[in-house]
C-alpha positions in Angstrom: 110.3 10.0 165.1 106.8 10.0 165.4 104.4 12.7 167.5 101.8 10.5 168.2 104.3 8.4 170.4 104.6 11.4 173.1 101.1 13.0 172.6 99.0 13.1 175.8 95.7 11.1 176.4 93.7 12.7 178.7 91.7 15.2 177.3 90.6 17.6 180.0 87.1 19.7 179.8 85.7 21.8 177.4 86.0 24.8 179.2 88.5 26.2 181.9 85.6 27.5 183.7 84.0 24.3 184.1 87.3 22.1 185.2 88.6 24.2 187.7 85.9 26.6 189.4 87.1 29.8 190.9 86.8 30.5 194.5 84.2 33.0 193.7 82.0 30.9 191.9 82.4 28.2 195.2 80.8 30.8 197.5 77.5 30.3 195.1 77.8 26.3 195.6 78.5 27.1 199.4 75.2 28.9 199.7 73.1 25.9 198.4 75.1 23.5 199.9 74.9 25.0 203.6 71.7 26.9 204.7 73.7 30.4 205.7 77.6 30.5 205.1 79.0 32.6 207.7 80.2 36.0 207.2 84.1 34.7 208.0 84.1 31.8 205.6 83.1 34.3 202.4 85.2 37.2 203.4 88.2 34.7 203.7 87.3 33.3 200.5 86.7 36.4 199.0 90.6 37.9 199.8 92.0 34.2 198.9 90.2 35.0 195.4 91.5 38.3 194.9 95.0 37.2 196.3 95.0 34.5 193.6 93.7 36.9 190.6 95.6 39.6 190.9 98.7 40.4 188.7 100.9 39.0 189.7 99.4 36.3 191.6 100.3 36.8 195.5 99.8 32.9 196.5 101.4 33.4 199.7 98.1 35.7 201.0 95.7 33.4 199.2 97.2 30.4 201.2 97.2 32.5 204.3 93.4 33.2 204.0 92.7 30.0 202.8 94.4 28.3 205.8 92.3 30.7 208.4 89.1 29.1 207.6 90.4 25.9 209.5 90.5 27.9 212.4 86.8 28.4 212.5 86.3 24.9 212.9 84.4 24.7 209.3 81.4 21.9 209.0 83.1 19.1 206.7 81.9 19.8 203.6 83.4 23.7 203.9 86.7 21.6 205.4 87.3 19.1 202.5 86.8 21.9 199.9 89.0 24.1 201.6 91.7 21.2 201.1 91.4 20.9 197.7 91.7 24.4 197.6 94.7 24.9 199.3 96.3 21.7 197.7 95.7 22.7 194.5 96.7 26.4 194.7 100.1 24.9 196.5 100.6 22.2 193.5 99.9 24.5 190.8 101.9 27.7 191.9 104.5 26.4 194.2 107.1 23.8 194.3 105.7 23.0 198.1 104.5 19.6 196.9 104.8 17.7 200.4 102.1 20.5 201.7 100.1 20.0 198.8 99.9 15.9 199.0 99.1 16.7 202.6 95.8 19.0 201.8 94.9 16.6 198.9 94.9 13.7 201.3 92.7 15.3 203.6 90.8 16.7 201.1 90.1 12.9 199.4 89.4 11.3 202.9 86.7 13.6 204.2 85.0 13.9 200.8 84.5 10.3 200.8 82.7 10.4 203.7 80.1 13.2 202.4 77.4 12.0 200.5 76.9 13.7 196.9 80.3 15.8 197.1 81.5 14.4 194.0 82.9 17.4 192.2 85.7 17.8 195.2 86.1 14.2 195.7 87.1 13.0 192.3 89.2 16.6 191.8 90.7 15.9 194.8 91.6 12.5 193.2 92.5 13.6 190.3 94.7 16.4 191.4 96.4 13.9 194.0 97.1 10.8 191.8 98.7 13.8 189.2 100.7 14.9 192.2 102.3 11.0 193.2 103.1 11.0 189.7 105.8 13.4 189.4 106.6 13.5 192.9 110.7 13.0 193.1 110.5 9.6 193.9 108.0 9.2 191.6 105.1 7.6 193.3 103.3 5.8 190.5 101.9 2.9 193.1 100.0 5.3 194.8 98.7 6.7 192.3 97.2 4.0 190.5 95.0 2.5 193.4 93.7 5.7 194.2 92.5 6.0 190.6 90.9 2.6 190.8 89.2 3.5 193.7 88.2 6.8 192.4 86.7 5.1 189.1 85.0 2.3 190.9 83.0 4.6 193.2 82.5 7.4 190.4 80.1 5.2 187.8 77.5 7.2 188.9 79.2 10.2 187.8 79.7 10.2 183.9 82.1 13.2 183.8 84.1 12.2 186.3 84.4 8.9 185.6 85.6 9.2 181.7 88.3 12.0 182.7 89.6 9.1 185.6 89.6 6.2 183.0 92.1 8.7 180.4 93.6 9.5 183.2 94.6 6.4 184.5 95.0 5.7 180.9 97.9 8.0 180.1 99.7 6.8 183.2 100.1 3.4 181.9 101.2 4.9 178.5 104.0 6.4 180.3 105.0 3.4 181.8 104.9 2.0 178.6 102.3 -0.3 179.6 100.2 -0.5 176.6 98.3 -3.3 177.1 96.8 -2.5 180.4 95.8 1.7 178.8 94.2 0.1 175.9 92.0 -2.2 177.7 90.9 0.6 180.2 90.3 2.9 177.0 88.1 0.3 175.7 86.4 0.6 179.3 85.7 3.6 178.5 84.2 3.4 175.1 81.8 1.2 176.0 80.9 3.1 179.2 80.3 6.6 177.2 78.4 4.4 174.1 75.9 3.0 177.4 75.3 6.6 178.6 74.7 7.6 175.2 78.2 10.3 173.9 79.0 9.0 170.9 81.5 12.1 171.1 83.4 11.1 173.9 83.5 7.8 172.8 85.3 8.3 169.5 87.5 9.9 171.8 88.3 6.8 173.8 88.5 4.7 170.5 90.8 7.6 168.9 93.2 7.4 171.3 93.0 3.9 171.8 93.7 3.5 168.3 96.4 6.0 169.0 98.3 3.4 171.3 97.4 0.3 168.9 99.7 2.0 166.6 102.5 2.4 168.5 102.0 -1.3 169.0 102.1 -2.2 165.7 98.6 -4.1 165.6 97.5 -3.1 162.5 95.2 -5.8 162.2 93.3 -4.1 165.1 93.6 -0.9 163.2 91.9 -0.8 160.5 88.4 -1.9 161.6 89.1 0.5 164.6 89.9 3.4 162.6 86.8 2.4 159.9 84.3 2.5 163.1 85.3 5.6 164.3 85.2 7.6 161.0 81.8 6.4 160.8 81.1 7.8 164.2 82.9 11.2 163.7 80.6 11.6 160.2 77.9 10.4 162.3 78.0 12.6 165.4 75.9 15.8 165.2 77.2 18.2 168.0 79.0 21.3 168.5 80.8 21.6 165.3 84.7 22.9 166.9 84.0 19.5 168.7 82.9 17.6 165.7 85.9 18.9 163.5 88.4 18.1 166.2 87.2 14.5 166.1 88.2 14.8 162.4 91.2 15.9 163.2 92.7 13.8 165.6 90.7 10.7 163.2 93.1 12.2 160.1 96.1 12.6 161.9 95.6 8.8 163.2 95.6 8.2 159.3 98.6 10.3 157.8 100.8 9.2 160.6 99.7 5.9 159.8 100.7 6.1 156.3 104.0 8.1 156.9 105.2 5.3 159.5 104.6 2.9 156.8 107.0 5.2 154.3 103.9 5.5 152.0 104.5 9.4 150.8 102.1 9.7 147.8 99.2 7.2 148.9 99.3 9.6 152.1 98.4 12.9 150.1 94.7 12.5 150.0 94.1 12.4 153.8 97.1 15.2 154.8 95.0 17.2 152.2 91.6 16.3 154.0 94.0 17.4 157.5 94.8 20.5 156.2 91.4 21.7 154.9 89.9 20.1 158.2 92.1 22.3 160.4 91.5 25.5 158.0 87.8 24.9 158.5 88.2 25.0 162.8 90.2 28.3 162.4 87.3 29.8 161.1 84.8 28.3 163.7 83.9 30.0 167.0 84.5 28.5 170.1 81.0 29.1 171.8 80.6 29.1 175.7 77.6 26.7 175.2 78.0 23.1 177.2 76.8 19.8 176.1 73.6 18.7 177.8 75.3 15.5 178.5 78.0 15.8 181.0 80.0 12.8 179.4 80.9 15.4 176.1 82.7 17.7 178.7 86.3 17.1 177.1 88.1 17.7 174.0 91.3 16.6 172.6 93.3 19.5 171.8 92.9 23.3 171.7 92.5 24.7 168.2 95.8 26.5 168.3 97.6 23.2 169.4 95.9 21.5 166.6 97.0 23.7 164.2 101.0 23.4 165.1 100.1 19.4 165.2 99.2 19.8 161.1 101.7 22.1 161.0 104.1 19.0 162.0 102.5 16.3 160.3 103.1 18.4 157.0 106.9 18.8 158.2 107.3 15.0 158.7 105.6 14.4 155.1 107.7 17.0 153.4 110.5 15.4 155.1 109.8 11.9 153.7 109.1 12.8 149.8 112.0 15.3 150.0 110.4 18.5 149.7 113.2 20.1 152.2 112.2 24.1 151.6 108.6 23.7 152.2 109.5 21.5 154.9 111.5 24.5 156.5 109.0 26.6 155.5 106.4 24.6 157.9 108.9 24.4 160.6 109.6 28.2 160.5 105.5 29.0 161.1 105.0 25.9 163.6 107.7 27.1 165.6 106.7 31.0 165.7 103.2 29.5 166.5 104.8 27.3 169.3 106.6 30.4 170.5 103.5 32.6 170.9 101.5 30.0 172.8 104.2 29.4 175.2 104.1 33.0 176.5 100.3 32.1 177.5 100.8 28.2 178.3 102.8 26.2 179.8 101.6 22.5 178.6 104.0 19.9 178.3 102.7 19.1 175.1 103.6 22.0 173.3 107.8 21.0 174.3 107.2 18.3 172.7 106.1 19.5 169.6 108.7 22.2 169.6 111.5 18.9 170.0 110.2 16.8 167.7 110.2 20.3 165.3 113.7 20.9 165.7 114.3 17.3 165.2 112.9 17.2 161.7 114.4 20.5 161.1 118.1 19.3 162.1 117.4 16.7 159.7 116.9 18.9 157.0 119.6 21.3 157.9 122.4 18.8 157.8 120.8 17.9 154.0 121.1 21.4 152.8 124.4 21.9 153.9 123.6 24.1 156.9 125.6 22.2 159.7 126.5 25.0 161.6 122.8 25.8 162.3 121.7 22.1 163.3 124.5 21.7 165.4 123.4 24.8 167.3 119.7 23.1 167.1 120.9 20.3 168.5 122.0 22.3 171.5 118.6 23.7 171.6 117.3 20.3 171.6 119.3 19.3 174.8 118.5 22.3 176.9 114.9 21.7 176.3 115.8 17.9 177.2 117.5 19.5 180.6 114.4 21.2 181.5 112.3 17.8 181.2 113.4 14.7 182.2 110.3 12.7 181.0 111.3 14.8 177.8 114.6 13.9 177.8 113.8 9.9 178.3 111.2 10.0 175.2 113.2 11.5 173.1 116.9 10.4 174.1 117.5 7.7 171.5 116.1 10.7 168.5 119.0 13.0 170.3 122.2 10.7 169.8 120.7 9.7 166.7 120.8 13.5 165.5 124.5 13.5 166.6 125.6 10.6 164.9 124.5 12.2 161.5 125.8 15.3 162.2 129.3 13.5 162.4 128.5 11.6 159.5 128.4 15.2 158.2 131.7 16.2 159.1 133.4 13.1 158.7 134.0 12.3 162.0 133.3 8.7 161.7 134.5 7.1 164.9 132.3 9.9 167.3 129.2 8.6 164.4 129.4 5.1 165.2 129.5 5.9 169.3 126.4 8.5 168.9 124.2 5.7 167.2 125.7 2.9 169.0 124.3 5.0 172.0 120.9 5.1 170.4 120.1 1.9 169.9 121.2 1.4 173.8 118.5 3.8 174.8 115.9 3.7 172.3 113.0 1.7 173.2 112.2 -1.3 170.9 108.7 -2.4 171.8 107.3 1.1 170.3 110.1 2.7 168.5 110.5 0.1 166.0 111.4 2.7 162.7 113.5 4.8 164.7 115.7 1.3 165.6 115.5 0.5 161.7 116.6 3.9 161.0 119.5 4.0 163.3 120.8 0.4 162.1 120.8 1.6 158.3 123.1 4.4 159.3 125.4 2.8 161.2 125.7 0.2 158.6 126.2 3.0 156.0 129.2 4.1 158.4 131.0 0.7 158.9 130.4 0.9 155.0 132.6 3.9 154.6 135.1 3.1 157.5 135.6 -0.6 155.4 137.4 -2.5 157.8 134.1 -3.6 160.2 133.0 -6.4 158.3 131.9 -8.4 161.0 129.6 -5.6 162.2 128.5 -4.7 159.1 127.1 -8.3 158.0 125.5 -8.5 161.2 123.6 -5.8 160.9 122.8 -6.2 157.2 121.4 -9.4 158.6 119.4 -7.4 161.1 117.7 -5.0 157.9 117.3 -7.3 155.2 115.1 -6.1 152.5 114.3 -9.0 150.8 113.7 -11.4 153.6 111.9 -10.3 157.0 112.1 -7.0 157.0 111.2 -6.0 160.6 109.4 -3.2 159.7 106.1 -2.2 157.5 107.8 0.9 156.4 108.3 1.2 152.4 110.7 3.8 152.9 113.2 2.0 155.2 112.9 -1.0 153.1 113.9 1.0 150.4 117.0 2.3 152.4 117.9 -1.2 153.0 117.8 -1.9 149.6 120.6 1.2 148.5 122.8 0.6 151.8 123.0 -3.1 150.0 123.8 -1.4 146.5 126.3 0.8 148.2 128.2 -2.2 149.8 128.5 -3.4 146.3 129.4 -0.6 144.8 132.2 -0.3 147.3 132.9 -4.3 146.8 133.2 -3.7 142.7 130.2 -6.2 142.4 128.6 -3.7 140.1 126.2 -5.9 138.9 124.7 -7.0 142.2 124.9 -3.1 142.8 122.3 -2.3 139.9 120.0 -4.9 141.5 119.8 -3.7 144.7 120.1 0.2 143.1 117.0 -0.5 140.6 114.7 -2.0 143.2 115.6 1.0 145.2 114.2 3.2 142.2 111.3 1.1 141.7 110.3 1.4 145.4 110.8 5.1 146.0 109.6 6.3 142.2 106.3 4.5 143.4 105.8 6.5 146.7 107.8 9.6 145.5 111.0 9.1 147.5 112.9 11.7 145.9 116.0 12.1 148.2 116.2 8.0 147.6 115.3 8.3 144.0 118.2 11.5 143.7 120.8 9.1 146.0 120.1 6.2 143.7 120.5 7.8 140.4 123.9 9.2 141.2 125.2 5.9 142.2 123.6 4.2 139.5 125.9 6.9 137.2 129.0 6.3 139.0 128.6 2.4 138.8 128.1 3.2 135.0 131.0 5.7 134.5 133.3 2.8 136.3 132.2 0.5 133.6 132.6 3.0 130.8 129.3 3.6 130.0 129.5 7.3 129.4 126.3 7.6 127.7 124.3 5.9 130.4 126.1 6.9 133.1 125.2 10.7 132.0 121.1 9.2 131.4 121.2 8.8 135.6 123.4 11.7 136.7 121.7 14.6 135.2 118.3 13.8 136.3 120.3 12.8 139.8 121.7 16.7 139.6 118.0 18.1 138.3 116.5 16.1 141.3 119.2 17.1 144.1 119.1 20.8 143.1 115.4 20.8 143.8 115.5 19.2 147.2 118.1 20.8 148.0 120.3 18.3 148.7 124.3 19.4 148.5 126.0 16.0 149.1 124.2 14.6 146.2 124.8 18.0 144.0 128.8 17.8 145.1 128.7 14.3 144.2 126.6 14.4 140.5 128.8 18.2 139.6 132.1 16.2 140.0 130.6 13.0 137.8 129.4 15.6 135.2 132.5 16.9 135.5 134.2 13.7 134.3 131.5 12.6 132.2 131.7 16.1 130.0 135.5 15.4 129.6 135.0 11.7 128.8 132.7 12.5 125.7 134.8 15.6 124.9 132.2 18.1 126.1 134.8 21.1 127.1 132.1 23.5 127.6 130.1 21.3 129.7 133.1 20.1 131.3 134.2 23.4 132.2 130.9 24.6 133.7 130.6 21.1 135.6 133.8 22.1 137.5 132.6 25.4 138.7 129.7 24.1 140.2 131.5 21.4 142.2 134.4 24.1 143.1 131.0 26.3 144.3 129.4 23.2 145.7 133.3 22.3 147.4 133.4 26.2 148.4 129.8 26.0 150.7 130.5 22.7 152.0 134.5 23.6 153.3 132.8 26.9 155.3 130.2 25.4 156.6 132.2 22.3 158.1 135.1 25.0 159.4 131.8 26.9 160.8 130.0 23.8 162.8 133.3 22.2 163.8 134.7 25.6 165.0 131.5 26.1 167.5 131.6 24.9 171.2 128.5 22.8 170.6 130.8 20.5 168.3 132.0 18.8 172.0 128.8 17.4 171.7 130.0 14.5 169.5 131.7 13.4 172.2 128.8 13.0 174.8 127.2 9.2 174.8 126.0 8.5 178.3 123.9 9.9 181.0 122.4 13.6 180.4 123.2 15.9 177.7 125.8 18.7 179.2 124.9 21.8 180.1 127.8 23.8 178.9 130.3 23.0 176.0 134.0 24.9 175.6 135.5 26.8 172.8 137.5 24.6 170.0 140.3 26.0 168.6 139.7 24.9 165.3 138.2 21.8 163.3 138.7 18.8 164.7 137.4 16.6 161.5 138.8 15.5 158.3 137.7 17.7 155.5 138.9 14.8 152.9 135.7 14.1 152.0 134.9 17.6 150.9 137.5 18.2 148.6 
């Protein structure tokens, strides 16, 4: 489930003061634009200002004010900027959008027909190609001609013209049109390298990298990503700026590495990340602009930044199967994320705060807290209701959630309809893991059900580890590589099982795996206890038990107690025997309340939901609904 894949590509200005002027600030442009602005026009603007400032904001007197100037019959200049105001105070603090296109439109048309108004014609652009956008029907056609338009005519105008190249940028990355926003971001590399910011084009070569990756074109990485380090180490600017570059150039990296499943060879870079964004915290953010208007933008706010690390570091931890300091990352992110909602209300920091819980969930339903992810899962879907771009991205990583949640509880059936449900929505072209990752669970489910051979061997087909794998990651292959001992361990081709269960060590021992390497050991044991290998069988379980209890991981603990159990009696071990069964009976004891717990909550309806939006509201249960056979 990877951030970068719902991380915004515009980058806006450096500071709020220069993207969006206030009214009071205008009345200075007014008085060198027209030779003596009326008395009317900057009283009126004046009380719209105020209006707009004060606490709360009274929008309904600005607009009032604002709309009174038209009835001095303004010169054009004072007309068009009026529009813009009025459009953008309506699109930004009311849900009038129809009046707002209206003002925009008017706004764009008469600017256009001003010479050297740029400022209000490309905002006005800007502002109105945002507005088409999510616009209920959305109105994406319009949209991107008047960008075109707006880029075409603004070459002249270096600022303006890089913020409408990301912009038109991002909207075909949410169309999922890759091709078409990588070839404009290219545009606009070479475009900022001609008018000489190196800064903002590392930015364009950042993100385009950004999308390249989503792609899948590694080939195209790597010399991408190797130019722009060079730049970043190059550039000599404002250093918040400079370290920000190094940021977003080291998240490209660690992301990179933890797509590919490679957990130790990524350590060197997240440590760089971390030290990088530790470095920014202790920088001020000075109110001195770049001399060349191009360097206007940045990528991310430094707060923002620092939940991003926060969430790499999660997805890492994740991975290598460090599951408390994982939570321990989540807990601080999401405090973070809590605080700067008060203040902001990005999109961008929603979907941090999903893709949070999402990792968290994970690592809830490995510890052996059910009850609490099932309850985050519900927090998950009402953020999801209050987004439906939200909702689309991150639909497929919802029933995908829910289908190991049932997994959990043994509620098989509900588990195969909540992935099967993924892989309907989930989007192939860029979500390639997430479909690998799905398909290895539900194999491991038709596994335990054992009566859906025909479905199981066509999706073992699908995720073969030794022969075209269709993804780079080392850590799914690995997967692949257990599921495949599992179903011979189940099949009692013990032998074959070893095989697949070795290579499985051998893979995840080399990128420190350890919730593989723990998963792979206790199998291993079992498959030797079956034989009546005792002594072997007890060389893989304890270091299976050591390995689990650090994780934590309770379904591996519960498993290697009751082996140890049965091992210690086997070789006549009473006292070991005897302490073996207390820890499963304490192990058995966590798991029963937690499953009576999670199934016992009204969010457990969940498991049922498989189409169309998530539901708003859930009823009582009267009691678990799941078989607790696999507990006891």
């Amino acid at each position: 489930m990877d951030v970068l894949k719902n991380k915004d590509i515009a980058c806006s200005r450096k500071h709020a003061r220069v993207t969006r002027c206030s009214m009071v600030v205008v009345i200075g442009k007014m008085a060198s634009n027209v030779e003596a602005p009326e008395s009317w026009y900057l009283a009126l603007l004046g009380f719209a200002e105020h209006f707009r400032t004060s606490s709360p904001p009274k929008i309904r007197l600005c607009v009032h004010c604002l709309q009174a100037v038209f009835q001095f019959k303004p010169p054009q200049r004072v007309e068009a900027r009026t529009h813009l105001q009025l459009g953008s105070v309506l699109y930004h603090h009311t849900k009038n959008s129809e009046l707002a296109r209206s003002h925009l439109e008017k706004a764009w048309f008469i600017s256009q027909q001003i010479p050297q108004f740029e400022d209000v014609k490309f905002e006005a652009a800007s502002l109105l190609s945002e507005l088409y956008c999510q616009q209920v029907p959305n109105l994406v056609d319009s949209a991107k001609p008047l960008l075109r338009k707006a880029i075409q005519i603004s070459q002249q105008t270096p600022y303006w013209h890089c913020r409408l190249l990301f912009q038109l940028a991002q909207l075909h990355t949410l169309e999922k049109d890759l091709v078409s926003a990588c070839d404009l971001l290219g545009v606009g590399a070479e475009y900022a390298r001609v008018v000489g910011s190196e800064y903002t084009r590392a930015l364009f070569l950042l993100s385009k990298g950004m999308l390249l990756l989503m792609e899948r074109k590694l080939g195209e990485v790597h010399p991408l990503l190797t130019l722009c380090g060079t730049i970043v180490e190059n550039w000599q600017g404002n250093p918040i700026q400079k370290e920000s570059l190094r940021v977003f150039f080291l998240v490209l990296q660690v992301t990179h590495y933890l797509d590919a499943g490679q957990v130790k060879s990524v350590k060197p870079c997240l440590k760089q990340l971390q030290q990088c964004i530790q470095t920014i915290s202790t920088l001020h953010d000075d109110e001195i602009l770049p001399s060349n208007p191009a360097d206007l933008f940045h990528w991310l706010p430094k707060e923002h930044m620092c939940v991003l690390v926060y969430l790499v570091t999660v997805m890492h931890s994740m991975q290598a199967g460090y599951l408390e300091k994982a939570q321990k990352y989540t807990d601080k992110a999401l405090m973070q994320l809590e605080k700067l909602k008060m203040l902001d209300s990005s999109p961008i920091l929603s979907t941090f705060q999903v893709i949070l819980l999402e990792h968290i969930i994970m690592c809830r339903l490995v510890t052996g807290h059910k009850a609490t992810a099932l309850q985050e899962i519900s927090q998950v879907c009402q953020l999801c209701q209050q987004s439906p771009r939200l909702f689309t991205n991150h639909a497929a990583q919802l029933h995908t959630l829910l289908g190991l949640y049932c997994i959990s509880v043994n509620c098989m059936d509900n588990a195969e309809a909540q992935f099967t449900a993924a892989l309907r929505v989930s989007d192939l072209t860029t979500h390639q893991e997430l479909w690998a990752f799905i398909v290895t669970n539900l194999a491991s489910v038709y596994i335990r059900e054992g009566n859906r051979h025909q479905e199981l061997y066509s999706l073992l087909e699908r995720i073969n580890p030794d022969h075209n794998f269709p993804v780079s990651s080392h850590c799914l292959r690995a997967a692949a590589f257990y599921i495949r001992g599992l179903l011979s361990f189940f099949q009692g081709r013990y032998n074959e099982a070893k095989r697949f269960l070795r290579e499985t060590l051998k893979m995840s021992n080399a990128e420190d795996l350890n919730r593989l390497t723990a998963c792979s050991l206790v199998l291993l044991g079992h498959i030797f206890y079956v034989l009546g290998n005792h002594r072997e069988s007890n060389n893989m379980v304890v270091p299976a038990m050591q390995l689990a209890s650090k994780i934590p991981d309770m379904s591996v603990q519960l498993w290697s107690s009751a082996l140890l159990k049965d091992l210690n009696k086997a070789l006549g071990n009473t006292i070991d025997a005897h302490e073996a069964a207390q820890m499963h009976q304490n192990f058995s004891q966590q798991l029963l309340q937690d499953h009576i717990a999670a199934c016992s909550l009204p969010e457990h309806n969940l498991i049922s939901w498989t189409d169309g939006p998530p539901p708003g509201q859930f009823q009582a249960q009267n009691g678990p609904t799941s078989s607790l056979a696999s507990l006891l």
